[in-house]
N, C-alpha and C positions, 0 to 999 in steps of 0.2 A: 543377290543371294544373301549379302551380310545383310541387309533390309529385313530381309524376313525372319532373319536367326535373333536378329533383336528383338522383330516382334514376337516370337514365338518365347522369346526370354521375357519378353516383358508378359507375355498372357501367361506362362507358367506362375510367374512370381506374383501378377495379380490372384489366380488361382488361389493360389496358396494363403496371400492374405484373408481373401473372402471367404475359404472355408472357416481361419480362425475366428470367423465371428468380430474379426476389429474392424467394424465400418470407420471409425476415424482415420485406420491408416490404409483402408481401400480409396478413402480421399485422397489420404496425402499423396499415395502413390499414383493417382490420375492426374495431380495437380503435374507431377512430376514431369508425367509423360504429356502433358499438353504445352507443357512447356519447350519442351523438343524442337531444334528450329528446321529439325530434319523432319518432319512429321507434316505430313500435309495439310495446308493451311485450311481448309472446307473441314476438315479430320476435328484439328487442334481446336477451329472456332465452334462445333459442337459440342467438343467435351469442354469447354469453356461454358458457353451456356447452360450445358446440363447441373454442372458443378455451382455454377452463379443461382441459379432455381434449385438446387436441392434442396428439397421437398422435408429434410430433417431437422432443418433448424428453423420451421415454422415454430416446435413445439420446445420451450426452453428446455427441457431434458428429455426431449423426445420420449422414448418408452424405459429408458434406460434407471431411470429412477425404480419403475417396476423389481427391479433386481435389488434382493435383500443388499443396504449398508455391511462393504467388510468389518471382520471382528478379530478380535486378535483369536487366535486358537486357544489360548493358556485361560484369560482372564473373563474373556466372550464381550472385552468391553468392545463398542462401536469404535473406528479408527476412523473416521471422520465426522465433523460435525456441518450439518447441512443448511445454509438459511435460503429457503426457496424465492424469498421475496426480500431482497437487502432493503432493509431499513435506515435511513441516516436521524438522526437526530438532529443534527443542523449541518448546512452545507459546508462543506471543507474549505480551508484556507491554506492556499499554499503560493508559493513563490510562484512567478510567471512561465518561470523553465518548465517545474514539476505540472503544473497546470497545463501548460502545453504541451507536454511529453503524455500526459495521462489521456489527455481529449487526441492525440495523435495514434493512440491505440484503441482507443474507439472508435474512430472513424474509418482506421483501416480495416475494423471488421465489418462495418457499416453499409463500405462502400468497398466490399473483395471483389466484385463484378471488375472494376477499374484496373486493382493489383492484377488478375487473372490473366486480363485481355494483356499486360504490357509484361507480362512474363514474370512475375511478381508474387510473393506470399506474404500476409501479413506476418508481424513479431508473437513469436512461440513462446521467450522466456523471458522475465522480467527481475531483475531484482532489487527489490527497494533495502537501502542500507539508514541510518540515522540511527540514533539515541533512540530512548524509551519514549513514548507519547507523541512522537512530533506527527502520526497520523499518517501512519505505515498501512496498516488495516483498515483504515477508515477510507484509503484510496485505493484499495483493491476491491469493498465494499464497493465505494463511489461508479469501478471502473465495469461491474458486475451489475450494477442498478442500470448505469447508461446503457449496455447492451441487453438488459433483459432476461437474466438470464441468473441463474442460482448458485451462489458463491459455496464451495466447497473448502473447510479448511481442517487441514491435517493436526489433529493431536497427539502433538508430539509423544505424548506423557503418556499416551496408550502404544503407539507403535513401538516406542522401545521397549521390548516385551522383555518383563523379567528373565526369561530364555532367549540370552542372547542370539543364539544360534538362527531365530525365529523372527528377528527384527528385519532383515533383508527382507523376507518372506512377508513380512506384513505390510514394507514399502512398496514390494512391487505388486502387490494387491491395490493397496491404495490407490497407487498408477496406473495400473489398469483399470481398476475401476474410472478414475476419473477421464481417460482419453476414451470411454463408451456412452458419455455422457456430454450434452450441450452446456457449460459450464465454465466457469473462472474458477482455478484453483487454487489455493493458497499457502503457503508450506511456512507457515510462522516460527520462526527461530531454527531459520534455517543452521545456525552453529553449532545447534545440538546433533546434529546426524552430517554434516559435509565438514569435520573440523580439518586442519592441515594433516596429512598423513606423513609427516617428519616429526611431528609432536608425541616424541618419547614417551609422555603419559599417555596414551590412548594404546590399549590393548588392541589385539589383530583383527578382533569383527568391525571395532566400529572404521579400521581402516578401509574392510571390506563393504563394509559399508557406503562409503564416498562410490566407494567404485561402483557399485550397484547404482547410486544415483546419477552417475556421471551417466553408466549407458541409457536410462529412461531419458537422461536430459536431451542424451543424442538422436535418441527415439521419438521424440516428442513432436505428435502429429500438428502443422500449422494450422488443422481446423480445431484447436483449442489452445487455451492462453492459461500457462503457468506464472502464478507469480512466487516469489520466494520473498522473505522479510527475516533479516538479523538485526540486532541489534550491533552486533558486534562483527564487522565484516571484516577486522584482520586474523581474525581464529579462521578463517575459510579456506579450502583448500586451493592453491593457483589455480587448477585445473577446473575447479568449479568457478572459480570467476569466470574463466574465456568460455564454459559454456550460454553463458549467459546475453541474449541479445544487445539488451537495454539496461545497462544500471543506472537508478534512478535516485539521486541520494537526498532525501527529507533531513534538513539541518533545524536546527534549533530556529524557531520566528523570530524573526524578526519585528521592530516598532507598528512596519504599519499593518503586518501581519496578525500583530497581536490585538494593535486596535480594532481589526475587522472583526475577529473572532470574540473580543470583551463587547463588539459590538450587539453582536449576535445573542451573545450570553444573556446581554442585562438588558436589553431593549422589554422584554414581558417583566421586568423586575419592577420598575416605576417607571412614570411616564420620559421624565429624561435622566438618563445618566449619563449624559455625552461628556458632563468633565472631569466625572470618576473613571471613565473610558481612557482619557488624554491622560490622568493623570497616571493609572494603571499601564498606560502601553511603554512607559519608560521605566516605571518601579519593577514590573517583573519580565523587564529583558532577561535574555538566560534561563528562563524556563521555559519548560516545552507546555504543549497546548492541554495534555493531563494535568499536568501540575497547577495550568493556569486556573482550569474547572472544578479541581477540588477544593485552589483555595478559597477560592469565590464562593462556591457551596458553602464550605465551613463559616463563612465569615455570613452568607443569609440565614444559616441554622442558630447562629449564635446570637443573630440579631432576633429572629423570631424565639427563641427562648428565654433572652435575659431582657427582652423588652427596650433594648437599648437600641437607636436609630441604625440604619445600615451603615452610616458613612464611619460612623464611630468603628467599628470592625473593618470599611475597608481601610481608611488611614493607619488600621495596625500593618495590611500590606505592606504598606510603602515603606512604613517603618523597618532598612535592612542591613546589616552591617555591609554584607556583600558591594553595594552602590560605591561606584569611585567617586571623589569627591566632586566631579562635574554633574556625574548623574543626582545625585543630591542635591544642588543646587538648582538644576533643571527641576526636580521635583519641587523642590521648597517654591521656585520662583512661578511654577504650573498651580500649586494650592492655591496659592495667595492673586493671583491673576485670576482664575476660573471662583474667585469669591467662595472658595470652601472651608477654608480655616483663616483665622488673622496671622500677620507676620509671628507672634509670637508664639502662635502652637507651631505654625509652620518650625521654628525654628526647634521648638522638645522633638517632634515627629524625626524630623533631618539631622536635626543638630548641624546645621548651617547659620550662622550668624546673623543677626537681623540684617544688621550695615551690609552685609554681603547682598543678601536679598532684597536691600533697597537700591540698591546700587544695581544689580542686574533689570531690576525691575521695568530703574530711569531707563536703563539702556534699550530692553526693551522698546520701550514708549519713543526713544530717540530712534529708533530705526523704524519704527512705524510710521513716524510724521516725514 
């Protein structure tokens, strides 16, 4: 008898979702109940099948794209902005963790037949934390390309609708909109709408606000994949942290990080640049992977304007007050070794002393033989 009172709870409440038209959480809710280890095993392994072949994530946004983009009510601007086919412009570079952590949520969606059958869902919510540029966006992009599927990302700067009142209402649009659709979604800066709600400066909607996102976050059907990106992850609210699966956090590159991606850069520039590469991946430690691209940019624009060689512009890189007196000397002692400047410029660029860089030089030389 309580067998049947479940089930007839459970087909009510399926009911109810399938009228409202959210096929993403008529999934989630199947996934739920196939999961059940009271549920008869012949039962649970066809809705396991069925769920494994459904028939709607042939088409990356199924029909659901069909349905006008939401708009804010006040201003009529679009509240999201759509790239139906991610684009990368060069492949990402990131630490081994973040790399693996990123191909680990692609493949759990890849291969959900495996999760289903062991009782399993893949990861709902993602949050990528780090500085500016280290290539936040570019891995939600990356994680949206590998599945196939059209990255959706929330603008901020239009949901906060000048009618405060209206801004909850434009996020759970957005949200809804994005959980009827086959998709990655992106919620960029995420600190501007989830900040701490003990922080005395923030008025009562945008407190109501966290809250609002806290329940979609709870809501959030495991047949799509939210990600969020701050820059600034201690303005965040605790409770929004522990909704969050997977925090992923993109730190500033590192040396050999930086050589992969200067590698990437300069390779179409001339035929070798491999010892502006070396010399580069230690002069701009401490800058993130935008920083590292505009400087480069500016210093090929400046070469193609004033007619002056490339190198001449990049050696202004290197030239930095910031370099501790090791990294300096590593630099002086990488010029003059990769035959790019003589000891003596080596030494204006650095302002490292020659003796010093003859001396390191021998040493060099002594630990090679």
């Amino acid at each position: 008898m309580a067998d049947n009172d479940e089930i007839e709870k459970d087909f009510v409440h399926l009911a109810r979702v399938a009228l409202s038209g959210r096929t993403q959480d008529v999934l989630t809710y199947l996934h739920r109940i196939a999961k059940r280890r009271s549920l008869n095993k012949q039962f649970s392994g066809a809705l396991i099948e069925l769920l494994r072949k459904n028939p709607t994530r042939a088409s990356p946004l199924r029909k659901g794209m069909e349905k006008a983009l939401p708009t804010d009510t006040d201003s009529r601007f679009q509240l999201l902005r759509v790239e139906d086919t991610p684009l990368l412009q060069m492949e990402p570079v990131y630490t081994e963790h973040v790399q693996s952590t990123l191909s680990r949520l692609v493949n759990e969606r890849q291969n959900l037949g495996a999760l289903l059958e062991a009782g399993l869902e893949p990861t709902r919510t993602v949050l990528f934390t780090g500085p500016p540029g280290v290539g936040k966006t570019l891995g939600a992009r990356w994680v949206a390309r590998e599945l196939g599927v059209p990255l959706i990302i929330l603008d901020l700067s239009a949901v906060m609708s000048s009618y405060l009142g209206r801004t909850g209402s434009n996020l759970r649009h957005v949200l809804d909109y994005a959980k009827s659709v086959d998709c990655v979604l992106l919620l960029d800066e995420l600190d501007a709408i989830a900040k701490r709600r003990d922080d005395a400066g923030e008025i009562g909607e945008l407190k109501r606000l966290v809250t609002v996102l806290l329940q979609q976050l709870d809501d959030w059907p495991s047949s799509g994949l939210l990600i969020a990106a701050t820059n600034h992850s201690d303005l965040l609210d605790p409770a929004v942290w522990r909704r969050f699966e997977q925090p992923i956090d993109f730190a500033l590159p590192e040396e050999a990080g930086i050589r992969a991606f200067l590698g990437a850069l300069l390779e179409e520039v001339a035929p070798d640049m491999s010892a502006w590469v070396d010399i580069l991946s230690v002069s701009l430690i401490g800058r993130s992977y935008s920083d590292i691209e505009r400087e480069v940019t500016l210093a090929r624009r400046s070469a193609a304007l004033n007619g002056k060689g490339l190198d001449h512009y990049l050696s202004q890189l290197v030239a930095s007050d910031n370099h501790s007196k090791q990294e300096r000397i590593e630099i002086a002692v990488r010029l003059v070794r990769n035959g790019l400047v003589t000891q003596r410029k080596a030494h204006e660029i650095t302002g490292v002393a020659r003796d010093t860089i003859r001396i390191h030089l021998k040493n060099n030389e002594v630990l090679k033989d």
